[in-house]
DOTORGU-278670 format. One line per 4 residues: number of its first residue (from 1); for each residue x, y, z of C-alpha. Coordinates in steps of 0.1 Angstrom, whole numbers. Layout:
# DOTORGU-278670
NUM = X:Y:Z ~ ... $
This chain:
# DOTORGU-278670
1 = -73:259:222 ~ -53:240:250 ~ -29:213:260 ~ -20:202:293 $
5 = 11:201:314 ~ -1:166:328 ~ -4:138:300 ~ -31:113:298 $
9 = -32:81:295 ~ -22:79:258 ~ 13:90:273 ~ 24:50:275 $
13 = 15:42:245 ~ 42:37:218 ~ 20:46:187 ~ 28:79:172 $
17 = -10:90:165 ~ -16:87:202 ~ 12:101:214 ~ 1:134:195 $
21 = -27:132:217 ~ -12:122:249 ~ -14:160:262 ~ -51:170:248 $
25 = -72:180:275 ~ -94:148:262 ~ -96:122:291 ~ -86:98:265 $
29 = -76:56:267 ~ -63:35:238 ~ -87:9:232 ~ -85:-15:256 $
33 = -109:-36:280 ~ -109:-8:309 ~ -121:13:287 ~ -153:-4:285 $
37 = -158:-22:313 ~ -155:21:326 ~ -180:23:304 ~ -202:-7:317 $
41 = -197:7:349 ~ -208:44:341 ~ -234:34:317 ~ -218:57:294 $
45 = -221:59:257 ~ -183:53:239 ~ -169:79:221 ~ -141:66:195 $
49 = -122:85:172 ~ -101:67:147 ~ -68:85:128 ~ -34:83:121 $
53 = -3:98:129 ~ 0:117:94 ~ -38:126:84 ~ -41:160:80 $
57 = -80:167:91 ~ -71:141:122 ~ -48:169:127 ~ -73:195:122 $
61 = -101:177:145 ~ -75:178:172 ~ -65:211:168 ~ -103:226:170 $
65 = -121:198:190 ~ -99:180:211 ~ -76:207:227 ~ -109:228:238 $
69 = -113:225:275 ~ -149:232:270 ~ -154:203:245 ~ -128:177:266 $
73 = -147:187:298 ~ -180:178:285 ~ -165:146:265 ~ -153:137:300 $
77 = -185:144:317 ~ -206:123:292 ~ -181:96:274 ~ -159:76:276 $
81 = -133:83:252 ~ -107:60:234 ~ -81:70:200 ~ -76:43:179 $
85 = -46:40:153 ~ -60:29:127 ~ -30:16:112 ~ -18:-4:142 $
89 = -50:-22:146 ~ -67:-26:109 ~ -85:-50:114 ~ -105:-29:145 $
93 = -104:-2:122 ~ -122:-23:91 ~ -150:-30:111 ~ -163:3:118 $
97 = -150:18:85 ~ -175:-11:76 ~ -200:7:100 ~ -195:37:88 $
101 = -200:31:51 ~ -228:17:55 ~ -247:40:76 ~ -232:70:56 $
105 = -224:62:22 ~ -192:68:28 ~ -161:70:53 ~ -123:81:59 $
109 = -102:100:85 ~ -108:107:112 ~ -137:85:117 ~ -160:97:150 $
113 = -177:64:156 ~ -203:63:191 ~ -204:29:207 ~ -225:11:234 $
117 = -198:-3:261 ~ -208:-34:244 ~ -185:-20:214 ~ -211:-21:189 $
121 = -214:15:168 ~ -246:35:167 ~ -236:64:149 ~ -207:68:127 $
125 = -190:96:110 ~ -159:115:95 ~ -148:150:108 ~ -165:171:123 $
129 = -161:208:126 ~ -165:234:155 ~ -189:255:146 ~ -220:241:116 $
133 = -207:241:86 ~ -204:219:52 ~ -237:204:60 ~ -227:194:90 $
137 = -236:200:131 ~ -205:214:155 ~ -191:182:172 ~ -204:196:201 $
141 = -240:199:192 ~ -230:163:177 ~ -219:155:212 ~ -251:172:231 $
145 = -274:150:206 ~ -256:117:212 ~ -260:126:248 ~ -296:135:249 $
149 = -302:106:226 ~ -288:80:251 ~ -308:97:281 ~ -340:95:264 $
153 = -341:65:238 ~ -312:44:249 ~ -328:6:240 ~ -337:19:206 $
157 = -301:29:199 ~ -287:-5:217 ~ -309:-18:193 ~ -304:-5:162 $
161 = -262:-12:170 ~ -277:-45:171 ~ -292:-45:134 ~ -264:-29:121 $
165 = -237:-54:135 ~ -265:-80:123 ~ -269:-66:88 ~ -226:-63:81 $
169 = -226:-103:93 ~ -250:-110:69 ~ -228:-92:41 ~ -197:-119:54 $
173 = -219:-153:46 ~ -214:-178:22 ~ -209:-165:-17 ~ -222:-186:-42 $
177 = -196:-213:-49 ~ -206:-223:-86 ~ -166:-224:-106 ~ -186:-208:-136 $
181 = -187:-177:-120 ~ -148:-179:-123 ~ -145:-175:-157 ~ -117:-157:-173 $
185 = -140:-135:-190 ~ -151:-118:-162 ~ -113:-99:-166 ~ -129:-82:-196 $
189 = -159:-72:-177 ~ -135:-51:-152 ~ -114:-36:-186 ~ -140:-23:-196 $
193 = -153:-4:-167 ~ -116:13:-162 ~ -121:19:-201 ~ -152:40:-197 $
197 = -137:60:-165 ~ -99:69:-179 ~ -90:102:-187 ~ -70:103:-223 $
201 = -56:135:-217 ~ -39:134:-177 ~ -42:95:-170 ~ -60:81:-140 $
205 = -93:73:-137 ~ -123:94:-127 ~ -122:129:-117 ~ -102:150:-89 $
209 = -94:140:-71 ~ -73:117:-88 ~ -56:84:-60 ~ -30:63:-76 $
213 = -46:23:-71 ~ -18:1:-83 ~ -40:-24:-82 ~ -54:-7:-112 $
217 = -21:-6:-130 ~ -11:-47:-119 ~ -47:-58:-136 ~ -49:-35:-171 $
221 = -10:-48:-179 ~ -21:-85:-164 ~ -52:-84:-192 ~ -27:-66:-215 $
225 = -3:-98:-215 ~ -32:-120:-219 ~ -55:-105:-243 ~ -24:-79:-264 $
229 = -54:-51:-255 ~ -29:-21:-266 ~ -58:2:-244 ~ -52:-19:-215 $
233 = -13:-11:-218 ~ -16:24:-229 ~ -38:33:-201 ~ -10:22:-175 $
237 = 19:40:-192 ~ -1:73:-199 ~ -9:68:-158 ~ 20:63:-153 $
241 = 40:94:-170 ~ 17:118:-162 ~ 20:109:-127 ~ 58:114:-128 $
245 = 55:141:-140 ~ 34:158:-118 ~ 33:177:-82 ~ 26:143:-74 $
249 = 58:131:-76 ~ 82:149:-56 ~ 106:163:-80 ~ 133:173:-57 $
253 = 136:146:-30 ~ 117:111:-48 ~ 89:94:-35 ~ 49:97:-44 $
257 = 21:119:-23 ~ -10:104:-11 ~ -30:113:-39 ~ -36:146:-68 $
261 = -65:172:-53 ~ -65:180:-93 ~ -73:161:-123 ~ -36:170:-138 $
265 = -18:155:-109 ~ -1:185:-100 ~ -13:195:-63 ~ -11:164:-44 $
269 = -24:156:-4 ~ 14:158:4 ~ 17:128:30 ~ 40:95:15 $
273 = 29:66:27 ~ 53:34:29 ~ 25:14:10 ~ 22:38:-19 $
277 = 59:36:-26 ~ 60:1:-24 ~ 34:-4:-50 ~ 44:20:-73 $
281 = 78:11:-77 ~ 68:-23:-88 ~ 44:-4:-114 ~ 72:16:-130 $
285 = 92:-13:-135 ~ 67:-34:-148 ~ 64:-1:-169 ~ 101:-3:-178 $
289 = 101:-43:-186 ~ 77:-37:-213 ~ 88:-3:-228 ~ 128:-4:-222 $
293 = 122:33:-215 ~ 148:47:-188 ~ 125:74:-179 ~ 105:48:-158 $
297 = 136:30:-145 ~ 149:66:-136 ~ 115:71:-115 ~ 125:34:-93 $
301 = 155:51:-84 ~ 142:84:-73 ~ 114:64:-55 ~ 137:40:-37 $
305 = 165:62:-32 ~ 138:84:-11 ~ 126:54:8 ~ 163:45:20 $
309 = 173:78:31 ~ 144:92:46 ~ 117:60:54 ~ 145:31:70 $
313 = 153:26:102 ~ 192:22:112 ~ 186:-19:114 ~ 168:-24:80 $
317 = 127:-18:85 ~ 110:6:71 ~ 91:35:84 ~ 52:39:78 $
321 = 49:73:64 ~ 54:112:64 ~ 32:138:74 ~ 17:160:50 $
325 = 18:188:71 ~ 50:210:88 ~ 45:240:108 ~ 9:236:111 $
329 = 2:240:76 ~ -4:217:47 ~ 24:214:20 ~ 47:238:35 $
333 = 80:221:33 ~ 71:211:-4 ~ 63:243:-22 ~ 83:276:-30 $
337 = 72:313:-37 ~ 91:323:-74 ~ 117:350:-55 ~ 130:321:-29 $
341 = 137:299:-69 ~ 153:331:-82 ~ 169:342:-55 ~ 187:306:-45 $
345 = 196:299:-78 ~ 208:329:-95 ~ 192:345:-125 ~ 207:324:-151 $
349 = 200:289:-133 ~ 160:299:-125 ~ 154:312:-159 ~ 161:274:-171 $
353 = 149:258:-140 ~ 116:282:-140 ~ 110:268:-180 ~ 115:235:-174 $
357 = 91:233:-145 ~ 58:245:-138 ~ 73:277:-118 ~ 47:308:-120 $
361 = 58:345:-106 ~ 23:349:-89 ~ 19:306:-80 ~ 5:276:-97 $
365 = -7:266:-61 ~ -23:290:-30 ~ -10:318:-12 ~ 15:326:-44 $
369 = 32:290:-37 ~ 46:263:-67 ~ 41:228:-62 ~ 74:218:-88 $
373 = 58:200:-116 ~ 78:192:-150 ~ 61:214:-179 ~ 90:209:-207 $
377 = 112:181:-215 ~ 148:179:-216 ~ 150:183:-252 ~ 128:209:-251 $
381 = 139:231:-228 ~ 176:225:-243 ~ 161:238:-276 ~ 146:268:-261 $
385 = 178:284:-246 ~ 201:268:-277 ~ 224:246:-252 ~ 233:207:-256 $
389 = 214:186:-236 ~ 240:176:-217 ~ 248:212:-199 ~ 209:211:-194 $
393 = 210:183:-176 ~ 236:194:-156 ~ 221:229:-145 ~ 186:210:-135 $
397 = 207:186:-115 ~ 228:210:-95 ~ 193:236:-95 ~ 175:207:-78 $
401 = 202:198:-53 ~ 208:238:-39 ~ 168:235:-39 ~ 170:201:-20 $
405 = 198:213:4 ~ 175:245:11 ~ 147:226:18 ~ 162:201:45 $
409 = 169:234:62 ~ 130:237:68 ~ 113:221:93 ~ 107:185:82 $
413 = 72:167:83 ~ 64:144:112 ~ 76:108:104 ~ 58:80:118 $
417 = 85:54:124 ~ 70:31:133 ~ 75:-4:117 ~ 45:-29:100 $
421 = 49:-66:90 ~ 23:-56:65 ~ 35:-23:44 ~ 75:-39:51 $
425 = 65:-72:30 ~ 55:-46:-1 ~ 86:-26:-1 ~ 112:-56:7 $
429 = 93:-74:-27 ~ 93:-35:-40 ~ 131:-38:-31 ~ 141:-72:-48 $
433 = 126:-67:-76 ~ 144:-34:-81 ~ 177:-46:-74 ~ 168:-75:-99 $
437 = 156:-55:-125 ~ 177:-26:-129 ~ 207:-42:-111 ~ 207:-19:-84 $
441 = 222:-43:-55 ~ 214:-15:-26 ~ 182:-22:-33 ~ 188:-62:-28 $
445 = 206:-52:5 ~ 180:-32:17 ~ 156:-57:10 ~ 172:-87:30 $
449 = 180:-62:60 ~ 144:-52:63 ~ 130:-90:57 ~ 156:-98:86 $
453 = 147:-71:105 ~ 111:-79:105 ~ 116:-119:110 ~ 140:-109:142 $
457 = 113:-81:155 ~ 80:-94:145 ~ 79:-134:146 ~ 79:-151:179 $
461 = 92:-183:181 ~ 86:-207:205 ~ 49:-202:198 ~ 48:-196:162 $
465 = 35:-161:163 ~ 37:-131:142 ~ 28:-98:155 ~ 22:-69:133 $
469 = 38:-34:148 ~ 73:-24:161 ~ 86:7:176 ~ 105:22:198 $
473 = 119:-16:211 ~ 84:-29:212 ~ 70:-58:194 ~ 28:-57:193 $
477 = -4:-66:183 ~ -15:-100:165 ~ -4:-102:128 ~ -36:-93:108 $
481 = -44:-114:72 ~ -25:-83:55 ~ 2:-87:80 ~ 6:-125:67 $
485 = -3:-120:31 ~ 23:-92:24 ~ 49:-102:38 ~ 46:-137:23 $
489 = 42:-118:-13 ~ 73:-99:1 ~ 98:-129:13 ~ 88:-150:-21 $
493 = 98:-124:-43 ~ 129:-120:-21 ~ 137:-159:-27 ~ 128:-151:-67 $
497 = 156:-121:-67 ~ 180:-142:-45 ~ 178:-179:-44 ~ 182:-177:-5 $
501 = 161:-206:10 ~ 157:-190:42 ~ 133:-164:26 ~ 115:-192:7 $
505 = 114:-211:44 ~ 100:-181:61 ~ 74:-178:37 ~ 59:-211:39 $
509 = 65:-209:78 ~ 40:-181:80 ~ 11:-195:52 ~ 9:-223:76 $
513 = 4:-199:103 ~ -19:-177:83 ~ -43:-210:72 ~ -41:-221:107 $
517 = -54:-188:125 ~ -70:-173:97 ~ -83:-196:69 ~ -120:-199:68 $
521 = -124:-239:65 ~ -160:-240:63 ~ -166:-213:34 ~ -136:-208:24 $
525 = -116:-178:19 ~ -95:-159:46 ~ -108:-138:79 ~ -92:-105:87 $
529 = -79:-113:122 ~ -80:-141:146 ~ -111:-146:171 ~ -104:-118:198 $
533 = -130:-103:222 ~ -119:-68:206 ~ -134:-81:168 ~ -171:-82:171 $
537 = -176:-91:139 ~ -147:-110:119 ~ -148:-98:80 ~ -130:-111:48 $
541 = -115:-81:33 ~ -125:-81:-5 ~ -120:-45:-17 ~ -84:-39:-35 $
545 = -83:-4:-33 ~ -55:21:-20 ~ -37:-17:-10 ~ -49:-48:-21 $
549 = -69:-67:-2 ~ -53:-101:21 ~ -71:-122:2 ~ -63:-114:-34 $
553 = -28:-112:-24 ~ -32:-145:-7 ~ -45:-164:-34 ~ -12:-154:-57 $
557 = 9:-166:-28 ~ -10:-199:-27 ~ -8:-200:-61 ~ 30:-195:-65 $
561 = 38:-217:-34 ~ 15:-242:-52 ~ 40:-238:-87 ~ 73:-236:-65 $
565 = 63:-268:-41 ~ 32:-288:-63 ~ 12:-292:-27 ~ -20:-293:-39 $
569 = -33:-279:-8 ~ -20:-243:-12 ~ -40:-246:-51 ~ -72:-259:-31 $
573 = -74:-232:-8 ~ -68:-207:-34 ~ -96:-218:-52 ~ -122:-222:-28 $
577 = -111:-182:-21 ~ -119:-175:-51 ~ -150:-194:-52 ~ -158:-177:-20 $
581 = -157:-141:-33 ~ -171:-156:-74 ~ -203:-141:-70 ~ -191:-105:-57 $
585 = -167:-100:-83 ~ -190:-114:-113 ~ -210:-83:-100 ~ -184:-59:-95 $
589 = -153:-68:-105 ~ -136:-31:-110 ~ -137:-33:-67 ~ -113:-65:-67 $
593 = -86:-60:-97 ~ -64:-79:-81 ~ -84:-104:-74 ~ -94:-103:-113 $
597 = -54:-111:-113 ~ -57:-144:-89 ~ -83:-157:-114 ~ -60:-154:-144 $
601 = -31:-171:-124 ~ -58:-197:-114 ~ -68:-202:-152 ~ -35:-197:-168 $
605 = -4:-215:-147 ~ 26:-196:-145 ~ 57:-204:-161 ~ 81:-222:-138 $
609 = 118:-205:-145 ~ 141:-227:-130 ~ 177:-232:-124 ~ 198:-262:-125 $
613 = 231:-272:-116 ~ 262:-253:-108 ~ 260:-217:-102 ~ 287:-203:-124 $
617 = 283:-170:-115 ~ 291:-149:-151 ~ 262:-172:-164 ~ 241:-168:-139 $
621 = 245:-133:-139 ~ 243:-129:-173 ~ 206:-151:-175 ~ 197:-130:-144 $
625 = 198:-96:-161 ~ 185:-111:-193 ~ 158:-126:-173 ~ 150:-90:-159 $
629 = 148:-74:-191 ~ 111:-91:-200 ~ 77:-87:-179 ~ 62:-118:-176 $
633 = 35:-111:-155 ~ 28:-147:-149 ~ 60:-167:-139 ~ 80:-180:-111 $
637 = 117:-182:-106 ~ 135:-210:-88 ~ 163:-230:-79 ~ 161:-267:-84 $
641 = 183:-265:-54 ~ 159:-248:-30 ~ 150:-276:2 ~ 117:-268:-4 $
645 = 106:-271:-42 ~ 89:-301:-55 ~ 107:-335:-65 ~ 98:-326:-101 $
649 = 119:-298:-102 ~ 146:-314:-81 ~ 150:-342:-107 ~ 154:-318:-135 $
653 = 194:-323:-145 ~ 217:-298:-158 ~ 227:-303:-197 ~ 265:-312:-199 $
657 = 264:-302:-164 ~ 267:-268:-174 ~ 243:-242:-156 ~ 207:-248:-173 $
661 = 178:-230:-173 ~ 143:-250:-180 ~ 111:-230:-188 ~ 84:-255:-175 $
665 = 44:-255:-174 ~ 25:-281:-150 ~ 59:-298:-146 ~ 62:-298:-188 $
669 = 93:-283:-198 ~ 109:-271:-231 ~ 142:-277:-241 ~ 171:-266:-216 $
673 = 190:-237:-223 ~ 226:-235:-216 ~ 241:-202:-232 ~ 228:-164:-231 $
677 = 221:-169:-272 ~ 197:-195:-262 ~ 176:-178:-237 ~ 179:-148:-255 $
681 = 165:-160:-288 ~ 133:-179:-265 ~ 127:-148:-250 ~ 124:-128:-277 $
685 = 99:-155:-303 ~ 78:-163:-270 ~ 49:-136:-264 ~ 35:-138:-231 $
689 = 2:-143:-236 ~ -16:-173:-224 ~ -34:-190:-253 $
């Protein structure tokens, strides 16, 4: 194993992944056209391996494949070899993840992907080890077959890229458009598949290893407010708690792992990623809204509280993600051995802290190590050593901060820092509704500073442009549809939380842009990118999985921009995506749950909260944290003030020019409300189910 003293090219480069490689022995280049045309030139077969900064077995492939001189010397010799992060170009990375999947049955990180120097794959894969193992060849003997397979039978790989690239553009053509394939019915078809997988016992669905999918969560309580399915709900919450209360979940510092290599969610895959945070704090306080229970409100705090002191940048954005890894190992900085608990907490303080956690003399993880895990409740444990609650409380709280302080002492995980239109839009909606619904108004702050950081970073004006990755001073890369789509989603519920029209402004300044670069007019529905010589095939993203897809959270933004503005274009092009996509998610409609979500929006219309006349601010305040007390999965809040809402709304007239609040459907409205006693008692006789 080797580095060099003299970096490649990778070394200008401002992503993070390829700056981990920029001093492999690898004669690497970031994808770009000299790559290939070198390629062209050589008549060289392209060798692309696709990562990211924090993936552990990218980190492992580099370690045993890329910083042998042996294997770079014969890469060199043979290849021409380009890193890709995946995360600053998606939408290069979704087509060969496409590739990959469907030559393999499968895919993830790293990918190893060979291409003709026309950049169309003809062999795709994951990791690869040194030496044969886990069914699979050495990447070198991978590397000597590729090469002996281009000497000898070069056209017949050239032209089985060619059917393959043929065979994924097929998959992109028209759906069938019939509107009866939209029924609302088809929600109960997806229920029921999440019904048959969950697990009563730990939550989640499946078997380990167990990935939180928000999406899940968003649809089951969606179908819950619609159809009162108690199972829909309880499958959330049970998710939900188990999760919390789990490895998963880091119990000293906040914030959520990648995903549970265990069916109990104890040992996780230790990376955070900004995306998962994002999404899951919106679960927990949809969680909270309909329970009133603190302990999920208490999990939004821990969750953003981590994001703001360890995932923002000085100016406002926020960071991508930590490494799972520190000092070459997996997990290190997040588990302890029993004798470090015992011996920085004193006898008296572990003895409480070891019952109330899962804390095992001889490990409840490898190598003798304890992932922190809570095995008794408060109550509980202040039973078992006859104390009030209250002095329990206390001991955890100061046992978890000398923990906390001992563990920043340790060397910390890689961050990726750098910033993405797409991930900021989740957290800055993540952020306003946290600040809105458990009155938190750092979280507010934090969310206007990142939406403002990202609109004076990422969007180019003159030109109209967004781009979709900042670091390090550099603004790059054309906005992809989840670029545009999330951070819409994000700047609307920004203008919900607030009432600031520039937010409301920005986002319909960038659904223009989107439908102008990205909206399919002749089918329907939206493409991933814009038409570049680097996308050989453009794809509509369907699958809602570890993030929704573009275009399920597109047609919610159409939809709410349709209810805020009544611009029956925004409702048009959300149907014909849906319409688009009808015939996919009739077949399987567990792979689009949030999609299942746009169709209930498209069926049900939302309920138009709006607010008239002069802002006394007690009132206001008082409606506001009212307002945030209820989930109502299906509404939109708005000023009748706001430039840009429809002349409907901006007609409605405050009663006794008091500030009024109007609950409207299809521009019907019920009787103002003027007084907390009134919204209050509406609140509490309406059930928000959609008849």
């Amino acid at each position: 194993m080797n580095t060099t003293d003299e970096p490649n090219r990778l070394i200008h480069e401002k992503s993070p992944y390829l700056l981990q490689h920029a001093f492999n022995p690898v004669d690497w280049y970031p994808w770009s056209d000299e790559a290939f045309e070198k390629a062209r030139e050589e008549k060289k077969p392209v060798f692309l391996s696709i990562g990211y900064s924090t993936c552990h077995w990218c980190h492992v492939m580099e370690r045993e494949s890329f910083e042998n001189e042996e294997t770079a010397a014969y890469l060199t010799e043979h290849f021409i070899s380009i890193k890709l992060d995946r995360e600053e170009r998606p939408e290069i990375d979704a087509i060969y993840m496409a590739a990959t999947q469907a030559m393999t049955g499968s895919g993830g990180w790293p990918m190893t992907i060979m291409l003709t120097p026309e950049r169309r794959p003809f062999f795709c894969g994951t990791y690869f080890p040194p030496k044969p193992a886990y069914g699979k060849p050495s990447f070198r003997q991978l590397l000597e077959r590729i090469t002996e397979l281009w000497r000898t039978k070069r056209e017949e790989l050239i032209d089985s890229s060619n059917g393959l690239i043929e065979a994924l553009f097929t998959n992109e053509k028209e759906s069938e458009s019939d509107i009866k394939l939209l029924s609302p019915t088809i929600s109960e078809s997806g229920f029921y598949y999440f019904d048959r997988s969950f697990d009563s016992k730990y939550g989640g669905f499946g078997s380990a290893p167990k990935f939180p999918r928000p999406v899940q969560f968003d649809f089951l309580l969606n179908h819950y407010s619609i159809s009162g399915s108690e199972r829909a709900k309880e499958m959330v919450l049970t998710t939900l708690k188990k999760m919390a209360l789990g490895g998963i979940n880091d119990q000293l510092g906040g914030g959520f792992h990648r995903y549970s290599v265990d069916k109990y969610w104890l040992v996780s895959h230790f990376e955070k990623m900004l995306y998962d945070q994002a999404q899951l704090i919106e679960s927990y306080l949809d969680a909270y809204q309909i329970t009133k229970d603190s302990f999920y409100a208490n999990v939004v705090h821990t969750t953003c509280d981590f994001v703001l002191r360890e995932m923002t940048h000085l100016e406002g954005g926020f960071y991508s993600a930590l490494d799972a890894d520190s000092e070459g190992e997996e997990g290190t900085y997040y588990v302890w051995t029993y004798n470090e608990i015992k011996t920085l907490l004193g006898e008296e303080k572990a003895k409480i802290f070891v019952y109330r956690f899962l804390i095992e003399e001889n490990g409840n993880w490898e190598y003798g190590k304890n992932v922190i895990a809570i095995k008794h409740s408060l109550d509980e444990t202040a039973s078992h050593f006859n104390k009030e609650r209250l002095q329990i409380e206390k001991i955890l709280s100061d046992s978890k901060r000398i923990l906390f302080e001992a563990r920043s002492t340790r060397i910390c995980p890689h961050l990726d820092d750098k910033v993405l239109a797409s991930w900021n839009g989740l957290m800055i909606g993540a952020m306003a509704r946290a600040g809105d619904v458990i009155g938190e108004k750092k979280y507010t702050d934090a969310a206007i500073r990142a939406a403002g950081f990202i609109w004076q970073k990422l969007y180019r004006e003159p030109g109209s442009k967004l781009l979709h990755r900042w670091r390090d001073g550099e603004s790059r890369f054309d906005a992809t549809l989840d670029s545009y789509a999330f951070l819409i989603k994000g700047y609307l519920e920004l203008y919900e939380a607030t009432f600031q029209d520039a937010w409301l402004e920005h986002a319909i300044i960038l659904q223009i842009e989107q439908d102008k670069f990205l909206y399919d007019e002749k089918q329907g529905g939206y493409f991933t990118s814009r038409e570049t010589p680097d996308v050989i095939i453009r794809t509509k993203n369907d699958y809602d999985g570890a993030e929704p897809s573009g275009n399920s959270i597109s047609v919610l933004n159409l939809l709410k921009l349709h209810s805020i503005t009544s611009d029956t274009g925004y409702k048009n092009k959300a149907e014909r995506t849906l319409l688009f996509f009808a015939a996919k998610v009739g077949k399987y409609p567990y792979t689009m749950p949030e999609l299942l979500v746009g169709i209930d929006w498209f069926h049900y219309a939302p309920t138009e909260i709006v607010f008239v006349g002069s802002n006394n601010e007690s009132t206001y305040q008082s409606f506001r944290v009212e307002l945030s007390k209820h989930y109502i999965p299906r509404k939109v809040l708005l000023s009748s003030q706001s430039n840009a809402v429809s002349e409907f709304t901006k007609k409605l007239r405050p009663k006794d020019t008091l500030l009024t609040v109007y609950f409207c459907t299809n521009q019907t409205c019920d009787l103002p409300i003027t007084d907390i006693d009134g919204l209050k008692n509406l609140l509490e006789k309406t059930h928000w189910k959609s008849e």
